[in-house]
C-alpha positions as CSV (number, residue, x, y, z in Angstrom):
1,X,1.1,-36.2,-12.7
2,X,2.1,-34.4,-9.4
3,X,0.0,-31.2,-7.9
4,X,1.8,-27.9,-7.9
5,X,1.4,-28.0,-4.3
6,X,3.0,-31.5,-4.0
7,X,5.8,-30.3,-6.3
8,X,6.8,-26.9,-4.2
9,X,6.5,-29.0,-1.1
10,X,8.8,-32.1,-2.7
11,X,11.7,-28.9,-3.6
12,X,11.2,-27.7,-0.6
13,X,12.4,-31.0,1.4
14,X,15.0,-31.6,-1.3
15,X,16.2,-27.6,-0.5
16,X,16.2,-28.0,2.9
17,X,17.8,-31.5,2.9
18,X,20.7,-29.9,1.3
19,X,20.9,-27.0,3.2
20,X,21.0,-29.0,6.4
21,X,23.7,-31.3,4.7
22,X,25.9,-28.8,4.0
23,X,25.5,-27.4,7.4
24,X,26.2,-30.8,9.4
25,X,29.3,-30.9,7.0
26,X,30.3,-27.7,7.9
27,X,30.2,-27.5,11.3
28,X,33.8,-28.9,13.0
29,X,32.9,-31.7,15.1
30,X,34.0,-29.7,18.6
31,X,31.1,-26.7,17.7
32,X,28.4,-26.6,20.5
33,X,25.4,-28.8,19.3
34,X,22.9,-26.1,18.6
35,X,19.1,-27.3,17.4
36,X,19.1,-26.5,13.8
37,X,15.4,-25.2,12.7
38,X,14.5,-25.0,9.0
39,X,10.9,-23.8,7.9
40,X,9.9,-23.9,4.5
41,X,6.4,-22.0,3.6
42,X,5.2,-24.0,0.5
43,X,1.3,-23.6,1.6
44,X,1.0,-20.6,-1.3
45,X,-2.6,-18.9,-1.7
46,X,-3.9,-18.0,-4.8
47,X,-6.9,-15.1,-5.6
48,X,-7.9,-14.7,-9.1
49,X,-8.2,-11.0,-9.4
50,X,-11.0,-10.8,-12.9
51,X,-10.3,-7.3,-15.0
52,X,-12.9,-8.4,-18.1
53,X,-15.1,-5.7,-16.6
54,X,-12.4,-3.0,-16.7
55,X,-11.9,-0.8,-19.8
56,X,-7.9,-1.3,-19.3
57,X,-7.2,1.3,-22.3
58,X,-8.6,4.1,-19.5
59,X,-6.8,4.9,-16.6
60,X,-9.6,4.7,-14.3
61,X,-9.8,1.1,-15.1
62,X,-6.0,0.5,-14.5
63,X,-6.5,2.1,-11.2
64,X,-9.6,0.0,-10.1
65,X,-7.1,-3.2,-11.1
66,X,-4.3,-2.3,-8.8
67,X,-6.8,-1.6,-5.9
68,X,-8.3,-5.1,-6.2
69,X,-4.9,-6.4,-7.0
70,X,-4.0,-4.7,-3.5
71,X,-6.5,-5.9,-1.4
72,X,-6.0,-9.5,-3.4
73,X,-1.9,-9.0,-1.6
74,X,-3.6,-8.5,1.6
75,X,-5.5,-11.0,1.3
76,X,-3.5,-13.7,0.7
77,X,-0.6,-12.5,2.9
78,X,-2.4,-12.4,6.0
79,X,-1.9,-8.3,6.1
80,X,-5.3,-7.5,7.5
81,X,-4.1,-7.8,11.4
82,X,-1.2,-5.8,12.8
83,X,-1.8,-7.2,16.2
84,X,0.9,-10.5,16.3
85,X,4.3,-11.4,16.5
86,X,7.1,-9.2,14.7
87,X,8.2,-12.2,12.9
88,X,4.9,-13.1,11.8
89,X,4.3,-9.3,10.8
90,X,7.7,-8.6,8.9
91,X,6.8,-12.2,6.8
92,X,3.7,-11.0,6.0
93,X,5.0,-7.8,4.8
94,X,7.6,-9.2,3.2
95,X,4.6,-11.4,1.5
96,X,2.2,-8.3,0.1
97,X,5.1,-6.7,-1.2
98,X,7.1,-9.8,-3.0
99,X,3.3,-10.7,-3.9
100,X,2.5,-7.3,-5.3
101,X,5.5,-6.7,-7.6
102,X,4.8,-10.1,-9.2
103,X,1.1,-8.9,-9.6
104,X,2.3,-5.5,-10.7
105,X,4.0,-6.8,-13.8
106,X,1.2,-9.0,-14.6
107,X,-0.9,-5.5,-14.3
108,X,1.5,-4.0,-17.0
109,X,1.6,-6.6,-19.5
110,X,-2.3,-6.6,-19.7
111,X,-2.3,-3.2,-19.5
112,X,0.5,-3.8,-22.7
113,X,-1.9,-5.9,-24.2
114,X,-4.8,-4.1,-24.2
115,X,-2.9,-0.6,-25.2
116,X,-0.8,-1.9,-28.1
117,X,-2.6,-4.8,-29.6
118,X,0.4,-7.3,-29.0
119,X,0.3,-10.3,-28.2
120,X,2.8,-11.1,-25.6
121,X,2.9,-14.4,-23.5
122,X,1.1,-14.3,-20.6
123,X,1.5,-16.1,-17.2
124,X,-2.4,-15.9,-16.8
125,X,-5.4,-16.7,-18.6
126,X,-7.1,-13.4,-20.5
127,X,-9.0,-11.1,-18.1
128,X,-8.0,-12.1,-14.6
129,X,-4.2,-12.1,-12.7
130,X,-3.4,-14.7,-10.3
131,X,-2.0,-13.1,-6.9
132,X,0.1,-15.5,-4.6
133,X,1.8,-15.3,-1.4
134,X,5.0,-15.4,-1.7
């Protein structure tokens, strides 16, 4: 009914709602008023990384999957520039590596597939992963 999008951004309110409720009731009336800030990063990329050309049996082909996986991390992390803010480059890093361990298991359980036959449940359609930020 709702978009995914919608959904993370609706949990994301309701999170930070709470958060901020908690703080207010906290915080003893006499404390300094201090400007509370809260961010929430719900605008999540996606890239569809395809493998159905690889030959995922081989190594050669694993290895070609985690270099486009990679450069998929990069990609939609932002990790191309070093030239900004530290925040702005620690969240980014933080973002390809959060986004490349998900990807990496999704690397292993095709790999899985592929190698033993099974048939183990999947968080992507056959022959592509999904890389996010994160």
């Amino acid at each position: 009914m709702y978009s995914p999008k919608f959904r993370a951004a609706f949990a994301a309110t309701l999170a930070t709602a709470g958060v901020l409720t908690g703080v207010a009731l906290a915080t003893p009336s006499h404390a300094a008023e201090a400007p509370i800030v809260s961010t929430a990063n719900v605008d999540y990329r996606t890239i569809r990384v395809s493998y159905a050309d690889l030959d995922l049996a081989e190594a050669n082909g694993v290895d070609r999957l985690n270099r486009r996986v990679r450069w998929a991390a990069r990609s939609v992390c932002d990790k191309f520039s070093n030239f900004r803010p530290l925040g702005e480059l620690q969240a980014s890093n933080q973002c390809f590596k959060t986004s490349l361990e998900r990807a990496g298991r999704d690397v292993e359980l095709a790999v899985a597939q592929v190698r033993g036959g099974s048939q183990l449940a999947a968080r992507e359609p056959a022959g592509s992963i999904g890389v996010t930020s994160r």
